[in-house]
N, C-alpha and C positions, 0 to 999 in steps of 0.2 A: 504494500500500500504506500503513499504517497506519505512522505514525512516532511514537516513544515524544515525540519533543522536543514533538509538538500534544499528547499526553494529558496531560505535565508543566504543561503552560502553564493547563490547565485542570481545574475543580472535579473530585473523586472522580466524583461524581454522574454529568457528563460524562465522564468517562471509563469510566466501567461502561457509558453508556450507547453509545458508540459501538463499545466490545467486545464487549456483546450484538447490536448491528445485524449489525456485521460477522461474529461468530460463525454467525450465521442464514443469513446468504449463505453462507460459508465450506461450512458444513453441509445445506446443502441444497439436498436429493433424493440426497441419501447417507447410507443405513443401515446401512454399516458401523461397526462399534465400533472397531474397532483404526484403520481410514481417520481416525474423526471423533477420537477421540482423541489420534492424534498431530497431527491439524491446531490440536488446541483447545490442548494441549499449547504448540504452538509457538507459536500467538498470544499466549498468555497471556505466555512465556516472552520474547518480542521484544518487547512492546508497555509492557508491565508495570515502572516502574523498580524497581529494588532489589530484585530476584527473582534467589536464584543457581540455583532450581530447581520447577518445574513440572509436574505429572504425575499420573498415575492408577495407581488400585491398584485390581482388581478381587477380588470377596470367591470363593474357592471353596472350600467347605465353611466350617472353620474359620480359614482362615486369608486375610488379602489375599496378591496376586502382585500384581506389578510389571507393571504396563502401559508405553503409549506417556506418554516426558519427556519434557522438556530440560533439560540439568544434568551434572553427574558422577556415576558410575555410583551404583547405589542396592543399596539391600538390597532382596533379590528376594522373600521372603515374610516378611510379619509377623504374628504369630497375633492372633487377636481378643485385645482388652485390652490389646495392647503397646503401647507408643507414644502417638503423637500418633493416629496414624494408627489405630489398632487400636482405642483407647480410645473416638473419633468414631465406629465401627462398635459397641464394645457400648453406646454410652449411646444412639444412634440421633439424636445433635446434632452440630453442625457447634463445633469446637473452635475458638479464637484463643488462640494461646499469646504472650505479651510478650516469655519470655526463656524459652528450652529447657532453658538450665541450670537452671532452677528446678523443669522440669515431672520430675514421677518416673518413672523407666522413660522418659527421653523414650532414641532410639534415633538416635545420633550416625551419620549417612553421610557429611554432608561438615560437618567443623569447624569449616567459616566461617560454616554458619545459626547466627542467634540467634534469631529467632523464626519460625513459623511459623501456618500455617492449613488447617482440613483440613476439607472440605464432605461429607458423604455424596451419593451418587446416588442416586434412589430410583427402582423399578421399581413404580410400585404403592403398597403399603404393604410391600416389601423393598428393603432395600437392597443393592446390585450394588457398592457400591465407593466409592471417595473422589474425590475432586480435592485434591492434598496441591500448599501453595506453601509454599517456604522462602526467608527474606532472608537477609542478612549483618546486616541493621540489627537493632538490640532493639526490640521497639515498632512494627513498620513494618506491623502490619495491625490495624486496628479493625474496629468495628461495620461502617463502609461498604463496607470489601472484601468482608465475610463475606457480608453482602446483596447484592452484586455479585456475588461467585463464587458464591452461591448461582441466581441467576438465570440466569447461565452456566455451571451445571449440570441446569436448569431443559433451557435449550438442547438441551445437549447429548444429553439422555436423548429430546425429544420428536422428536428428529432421529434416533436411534439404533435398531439392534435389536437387541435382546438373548437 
């Protein structure tokens, strides 16, 4: 299995890279969403340093629900435009937040995130949901995550059905 101490030891680059390999295996020839979700969930969530929370929010009508995590429990619906997470859903881009206490309306479930990252899924040209990461660190996702979690959202949707 996949040990965080090898992804530490080497470049982002490599390390998105061998989380999308693995993610492909992980997910494939299974089309469930809730299955592939809580598996992508969990990898993200063990493999990933300085993540105290990993997960999906799926969009119905207006507002996201709370899919498969890992982390401490979470707020179960957020309407479009709240949040990190809701905001990523009306601008139709993938957010990187530095420090939450800065961001407006950001929406506090557990106190220890300071920054987070939040991808949309796309179905097509609609979007189905997020992939929402939070750290405890300020500052702990750049550019390269956002194009890594993007890619392994990429994944996850060509692997899924919706």
């Amino acid at each position: 299995m996949f040990q965080t101490a090898v992804i530490e030891a080497g470049s982002k680059a490599e390390l998105y890279r061998q989380l999308a390999q693995h993610l492909e295996g992980l997910l494939s020839g299974e089309p469930d969403m809730i299955a592939n979700a809580a598996n992508t969930s969990a990898l993200m969530f063990q493999t990933m340093p300085d993540i105290n929370w990993a997960g999906f929010y799926f969009l119905k009508g207006d507002e996201l629900v709370l899919g498969p995590f890992q982390g401490k429990p979470a707020c179960v619906r957020i309407a479009v435009g709240r949040g990190v997470c809701g905001t990523a859903i009306a601008q139709g881009a993938s957010i990187l937040v530095e420090d939450v206490h800065a961001f407006p309306g950001h929406i506090a479930c557990d106190a220890a995130s300071r920054s987070e990252l939040v991808v949309p899924i796309r179905s097509g040209s609609d979007i189905i949901g997020v992939i929402d990461l939070d750290s405890p660190v300020p500052s702990r996702f750049d550019r390269d995550d956002q194009e890594g979690i993007e890619r392994l959202a990429e994944i996850f949707k060509a692997a899924t059905t919706f």
